[in-house]
PAVO-702276 format. One record per residue (C-alpha): residue number from 1; residue in three letters; x, y, z. Coordinates in steps of 0.2 Angstrom, whole numbers, plus 5000, padded with zeros to 4 digits. Layout:
BEGIN
  seq  type    xx    yy    zz
  NUM   ALA     X     Y     Z
...
***
This chain:
BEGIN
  seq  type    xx    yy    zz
    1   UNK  4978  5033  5065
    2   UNK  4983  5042  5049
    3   UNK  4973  5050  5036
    4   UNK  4976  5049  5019
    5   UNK  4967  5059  5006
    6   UNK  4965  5050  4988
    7   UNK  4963  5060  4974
    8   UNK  4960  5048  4960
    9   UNK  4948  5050  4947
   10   UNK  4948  5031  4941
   11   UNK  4936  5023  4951
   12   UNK  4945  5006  4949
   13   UNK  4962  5013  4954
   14   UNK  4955  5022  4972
   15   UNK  4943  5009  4977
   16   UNK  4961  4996  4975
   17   UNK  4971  5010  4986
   18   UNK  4958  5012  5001
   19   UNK  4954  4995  5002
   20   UNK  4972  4994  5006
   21   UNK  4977  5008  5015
   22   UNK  4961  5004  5026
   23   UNK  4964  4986  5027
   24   UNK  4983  4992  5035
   25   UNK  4973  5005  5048
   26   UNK  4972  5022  5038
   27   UNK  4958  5033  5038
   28   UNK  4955  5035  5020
   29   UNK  4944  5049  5010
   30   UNK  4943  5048  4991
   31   UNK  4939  5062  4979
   32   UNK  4939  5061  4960
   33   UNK  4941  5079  4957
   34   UNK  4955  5094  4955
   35   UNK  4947  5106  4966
   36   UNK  4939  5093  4976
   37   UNK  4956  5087  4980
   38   UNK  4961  5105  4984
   39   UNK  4949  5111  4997
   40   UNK  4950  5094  5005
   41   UNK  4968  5095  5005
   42   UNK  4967  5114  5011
   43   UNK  4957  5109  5027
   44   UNK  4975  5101  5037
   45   UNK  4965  5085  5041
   46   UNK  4974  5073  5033
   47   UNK  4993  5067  5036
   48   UNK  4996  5064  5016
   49   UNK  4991  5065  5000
   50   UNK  4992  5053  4987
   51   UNK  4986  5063  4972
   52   UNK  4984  5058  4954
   53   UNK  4990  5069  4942
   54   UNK  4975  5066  4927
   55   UNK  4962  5074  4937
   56   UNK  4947  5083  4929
   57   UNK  4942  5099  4932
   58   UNK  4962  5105  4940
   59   UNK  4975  5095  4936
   60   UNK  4987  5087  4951
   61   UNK  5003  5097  4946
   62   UNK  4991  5112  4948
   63   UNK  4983  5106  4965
   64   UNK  5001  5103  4973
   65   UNK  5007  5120  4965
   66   UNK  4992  5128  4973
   67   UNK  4994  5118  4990
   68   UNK  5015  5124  4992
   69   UNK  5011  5140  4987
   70   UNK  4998  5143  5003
   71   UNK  5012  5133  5014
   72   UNK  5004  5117  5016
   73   UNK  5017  5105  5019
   74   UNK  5005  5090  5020
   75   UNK  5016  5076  5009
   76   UNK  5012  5070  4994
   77   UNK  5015  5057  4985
   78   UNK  5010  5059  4965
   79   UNK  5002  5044  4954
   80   UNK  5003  5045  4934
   81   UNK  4998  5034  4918
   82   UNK  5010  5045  4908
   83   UNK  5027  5043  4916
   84   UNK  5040  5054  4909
   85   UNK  5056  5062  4914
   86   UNK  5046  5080  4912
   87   UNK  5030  5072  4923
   88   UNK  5044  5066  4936
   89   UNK  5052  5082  4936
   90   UNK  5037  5093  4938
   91   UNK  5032  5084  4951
   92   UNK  5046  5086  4962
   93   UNK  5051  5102  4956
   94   UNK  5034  5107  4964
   95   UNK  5038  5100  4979
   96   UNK  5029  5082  4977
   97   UNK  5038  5071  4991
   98   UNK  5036  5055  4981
   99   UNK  5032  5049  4964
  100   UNK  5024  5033  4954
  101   UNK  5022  5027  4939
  102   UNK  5005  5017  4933
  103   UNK  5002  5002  4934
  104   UNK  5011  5002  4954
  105   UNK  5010  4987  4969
  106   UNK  5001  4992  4983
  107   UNK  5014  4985  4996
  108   UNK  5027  4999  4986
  109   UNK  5013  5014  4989
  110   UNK  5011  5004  5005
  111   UNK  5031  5006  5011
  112   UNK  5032  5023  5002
  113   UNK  5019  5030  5011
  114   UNK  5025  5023  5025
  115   UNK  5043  5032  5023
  116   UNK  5034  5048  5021
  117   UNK  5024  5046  5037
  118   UNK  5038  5040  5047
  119   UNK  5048  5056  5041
  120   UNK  5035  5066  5048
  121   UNK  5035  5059  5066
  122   UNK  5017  5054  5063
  123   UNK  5019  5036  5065
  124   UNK  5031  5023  5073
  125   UNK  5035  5007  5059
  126   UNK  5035  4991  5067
  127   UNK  5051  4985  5060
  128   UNK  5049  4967  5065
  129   UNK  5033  4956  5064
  130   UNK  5030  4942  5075
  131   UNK  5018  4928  5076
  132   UNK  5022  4909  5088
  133   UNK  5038  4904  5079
  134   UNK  5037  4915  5063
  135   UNK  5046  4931  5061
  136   UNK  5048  4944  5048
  137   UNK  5063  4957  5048
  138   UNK  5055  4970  5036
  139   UNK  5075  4980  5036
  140   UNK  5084  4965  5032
  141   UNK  5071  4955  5023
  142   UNK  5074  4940  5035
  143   UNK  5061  4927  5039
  144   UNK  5064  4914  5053
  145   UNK  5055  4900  5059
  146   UNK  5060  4895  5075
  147   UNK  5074  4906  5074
  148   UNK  5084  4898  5058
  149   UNK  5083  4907  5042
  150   UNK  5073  4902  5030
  151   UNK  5075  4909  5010
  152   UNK  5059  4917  5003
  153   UNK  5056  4925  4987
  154   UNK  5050  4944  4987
  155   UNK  5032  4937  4983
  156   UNK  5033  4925  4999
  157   UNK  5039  4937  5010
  158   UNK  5025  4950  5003
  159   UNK  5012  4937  5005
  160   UNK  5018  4931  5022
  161   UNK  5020  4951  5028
  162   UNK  5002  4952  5023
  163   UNK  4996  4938  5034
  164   UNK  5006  4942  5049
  165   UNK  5000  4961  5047
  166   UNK  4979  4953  5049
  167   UNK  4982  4936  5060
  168   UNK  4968  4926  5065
  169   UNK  4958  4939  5050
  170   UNK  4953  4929  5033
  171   UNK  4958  4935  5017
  172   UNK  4948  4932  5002
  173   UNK  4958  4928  4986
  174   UNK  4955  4945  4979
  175   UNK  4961  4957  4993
  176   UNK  4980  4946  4991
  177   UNK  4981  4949  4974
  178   UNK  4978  4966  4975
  179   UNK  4988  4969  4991
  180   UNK  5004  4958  4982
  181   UNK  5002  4955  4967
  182   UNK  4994  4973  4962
  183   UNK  4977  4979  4952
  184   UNK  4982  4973  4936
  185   UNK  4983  4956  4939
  186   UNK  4971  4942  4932
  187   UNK  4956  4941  4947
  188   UNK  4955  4924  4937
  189   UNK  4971  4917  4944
  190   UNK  4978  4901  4956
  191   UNK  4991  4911  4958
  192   UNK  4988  4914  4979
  193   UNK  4985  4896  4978
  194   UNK  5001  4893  4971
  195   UNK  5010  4904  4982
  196   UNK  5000  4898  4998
  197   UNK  5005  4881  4994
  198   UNK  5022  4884  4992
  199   UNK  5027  4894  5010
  200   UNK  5017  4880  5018
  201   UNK  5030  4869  5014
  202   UNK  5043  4883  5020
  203   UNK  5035  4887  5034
  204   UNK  5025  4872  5041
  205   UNK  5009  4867  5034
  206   UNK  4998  4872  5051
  207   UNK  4999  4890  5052
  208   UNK  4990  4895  5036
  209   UNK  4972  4889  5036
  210   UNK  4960  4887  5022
  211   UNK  4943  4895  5024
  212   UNK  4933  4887  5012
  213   UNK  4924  4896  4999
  214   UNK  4933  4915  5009
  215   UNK  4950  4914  5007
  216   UNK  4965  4910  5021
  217   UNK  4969  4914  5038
  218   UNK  4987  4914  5047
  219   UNK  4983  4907  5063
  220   UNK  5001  4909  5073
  221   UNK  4996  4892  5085
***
């Protein structure tokens, strides 16, 4: 199991990003602080960073400066409100592996991650989920039911990843909007309803059931 340290001083931004990453199986620690982030990052106990660059007290391009000087080669993947060409380059320039605007997706920070990880031999991606007579090719972006395609748009194929990742596992309203849809979005929404309806009608109306008053659950039977 990964760990992933989360240096992120909005407490609305970090709570969103380990809720997911832990809701996908990381082990997650969050600090909202420069030199917080830097002795936690220091301590080679964690497989990546994802540090934010407004951070009080040190700021992230001085934490990852700081961390490549003393040969830390944890990755790191840098978050920003203020994207810029002189942001992006700072950051890579002093040795970021990754970089992302605000306002992100989780399932982007989710894949990058993932990329980073899987670079680093520290885990193995599944590259095909599977569930009775629903697959997912996550390379090719191909669904099958019963093995004949059938066209999804990137919101449906995100939405059914999510479910095949936690099968059997209820997810309320709010956890798939922030896991597709992202933090930004209105909590206020039928969107997932929406959605929910439609790739039942894609995909058969008996594997996603309705919890009532909690949310759905893709049962694969």
């Amino acid at each position: 199991m990964a760990r992933i340290l989360i240096a992120e001083d909005e407490e609305r931004i970090a709570s969103f990003v380990r809720k997911g990453l832990s809701a996908n199986g990381f082990t997650t620690t969050v600090v909202g602080d420069g030199e917080e982030a830097l002795n936690h990052a220091l301590s080679d106990q964690y497989d990546l960073v994802v540090l934010d660059v407004g951070l009080p007290s040190r700021d992230g391009l001085s934490v990852l400066r700081t961390l490549r000087e003393r040969r830390n080669t944890t990755p790191v993947i840098i978050l920003t409100a203020h994207a810029s060409p002189h942001t992006t380059m700072a950051s890579l320039e002093g040795g970021a592996d990754d970089y992302m605007p605000k306002p992100f997706r989780f399932d982007e920070l989710l894949a990058r991650i993932r990329l980073r990880l899987r670079r680093t031999e520290l885990v193995a991606e599944t590259t095909v989920l599977r569930a009775g007579p629903v697959s997912l090719d996550l390379r090719t972006r191909r669904a099958d039911i019963n093995g004949a395609g059938v066209d999804l748009t990137a919101r449906e194929f995100a939405l059914l990843e999510l479910f095949l990742r936690h099968q059997g596992q209820v997810l309320s309203r709010e956890q798939i909007l922030s896991h597709v849809w992202g933090y930004d979005f209105d909590p206020g929404s039928n969107i997932v309803d929406v959605y929910v309806r439609t790739l039942r009608r894609k995909i058969g109306p008996t594997h996603i059931r309705t919890a009532r008053g909690m949310g759905y659950a893709f049962d694969p039977a």
